[in-house]
N, C-alpha and C positions, 0 to 999 in steps of 0.2 A: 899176509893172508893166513898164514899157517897161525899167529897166536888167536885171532877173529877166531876159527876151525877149534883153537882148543878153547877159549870160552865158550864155545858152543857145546863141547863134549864135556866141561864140567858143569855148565848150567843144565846139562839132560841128565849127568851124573845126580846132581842134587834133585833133581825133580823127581826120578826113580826113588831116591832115597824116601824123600816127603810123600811119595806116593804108600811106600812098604810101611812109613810112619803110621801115616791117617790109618790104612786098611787093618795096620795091627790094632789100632785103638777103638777101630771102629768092632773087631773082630771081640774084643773085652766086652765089648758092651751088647754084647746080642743077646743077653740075657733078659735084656728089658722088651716091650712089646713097640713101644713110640717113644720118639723123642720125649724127655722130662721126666721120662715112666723109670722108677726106685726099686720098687716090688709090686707083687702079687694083688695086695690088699688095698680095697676101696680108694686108701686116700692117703698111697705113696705113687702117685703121679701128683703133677703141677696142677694141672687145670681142677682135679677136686682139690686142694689145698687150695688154690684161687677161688673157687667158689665158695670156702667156707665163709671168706669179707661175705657174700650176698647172704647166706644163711645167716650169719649174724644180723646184717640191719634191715633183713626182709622178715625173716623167721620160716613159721610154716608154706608162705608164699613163694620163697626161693626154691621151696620143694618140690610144691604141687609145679611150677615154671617147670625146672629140671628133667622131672619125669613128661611132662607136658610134651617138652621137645622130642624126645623121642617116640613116646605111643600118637600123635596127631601126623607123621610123615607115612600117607597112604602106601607110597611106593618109591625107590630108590632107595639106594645105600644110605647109612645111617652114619653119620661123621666119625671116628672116634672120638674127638673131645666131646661132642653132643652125650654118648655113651657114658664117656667118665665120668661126668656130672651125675650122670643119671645113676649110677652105681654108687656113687655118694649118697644120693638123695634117699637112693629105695634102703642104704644101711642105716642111716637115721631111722627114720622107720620102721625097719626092722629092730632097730635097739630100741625105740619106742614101746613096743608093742611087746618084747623080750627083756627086756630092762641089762641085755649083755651089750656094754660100750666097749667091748673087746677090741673090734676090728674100727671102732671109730679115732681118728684124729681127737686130741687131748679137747683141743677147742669145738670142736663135735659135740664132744663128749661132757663138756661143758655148758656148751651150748643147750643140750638138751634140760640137763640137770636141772639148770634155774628156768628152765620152759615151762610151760602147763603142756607143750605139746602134747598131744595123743591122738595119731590117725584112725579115721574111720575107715570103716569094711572098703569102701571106693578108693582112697585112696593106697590104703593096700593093696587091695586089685591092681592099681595104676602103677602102684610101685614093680609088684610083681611081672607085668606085663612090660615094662620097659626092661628088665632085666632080661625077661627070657629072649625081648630080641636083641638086645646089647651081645647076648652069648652064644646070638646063632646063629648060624651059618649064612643063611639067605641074605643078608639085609645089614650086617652088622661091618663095616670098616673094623672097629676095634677085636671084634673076632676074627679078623684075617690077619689083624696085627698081629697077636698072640699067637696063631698058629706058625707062625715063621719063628718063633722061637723057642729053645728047651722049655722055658718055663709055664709053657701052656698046659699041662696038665695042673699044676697049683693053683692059676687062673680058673680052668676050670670049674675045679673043685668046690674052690672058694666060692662062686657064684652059683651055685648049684646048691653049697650049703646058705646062703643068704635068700636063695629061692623056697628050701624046706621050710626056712623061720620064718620067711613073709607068706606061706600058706597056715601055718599054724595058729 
């Protein structure tokens, strides 16, 4: 009876440990807004680096899609990953129409280069307008992501500067 008793108190010993493990690692990485998420910028999360495969073999169509998902959902929260995409989409775009592939991913940025791409006043609009609910409050998942973490003012920022370029 008594050795059953102590692999019981060393199997609760390890699980506390494994416990203070994960929560330490988990506590590292609260810098990021969601799972996958790198940094601040357009397209150091997963799912815009995943989208770029469709911008390549769709081109302008993977775009106008992207933003599509999010400006056509009348009402209810707006997914994160739906958002990420879209923040990709409307910085294409924006580097379009600015010729700055600054904050774009190299294959973005490439992407464009050998393109004819060049968006019209609508889809700017559409870009614009996915953005500003991707970064607000009402409606946006990926906005309540980032507020749970320090790095939400940079976040911010950054979309706020990608919203001046897409009105200019």
């Amino acid at each position: 009876m008594r050795s059953v008793r102590s692999e019981a108190n060393g199997f609760a010993r390890c699980r506390i440990r494994m416990v203070q493990w994960v929560s330490a690692v988990l506590i590292c990485y609260t810098g990021v807004a969601h799972a996958n998420t790198w940094g601040t910028k357009p397209f150091e999360n997963k799912l815009a680096v995943e989208w770029l495969a469709d911008l390549k073999s769709r081109g302008a169509d993977s775009i106008a899609d992207a933003l599509k998902r999010v400006n056509d959902r009348q009402s209810g929260s707006v997914p994160s990953d739906v958002c990420a995409t879209a923040i990709a989409a409307a910085s294409v775009v924006a580097a379009a129409r600015d010729g700055s592939t600054e904050l774009l991913d190299p294959l973005a940025a490439t992407w464009l280069q050998s393109s004819d791409f060049t968006p019209d006043s609508k889809l700017s609009k559409r870009a614009k307008d996915a953005v500003q609910t991707c970064r607000g409050a009402r409606r946006s998942q990926l906005y309540m992501d980032w507020l749970a973490i320090p790095a939400a003012p940079q976040w911010l920022e950054l979309t706020k500067a990608l919203l001046r370029r897409l009105e200019s």
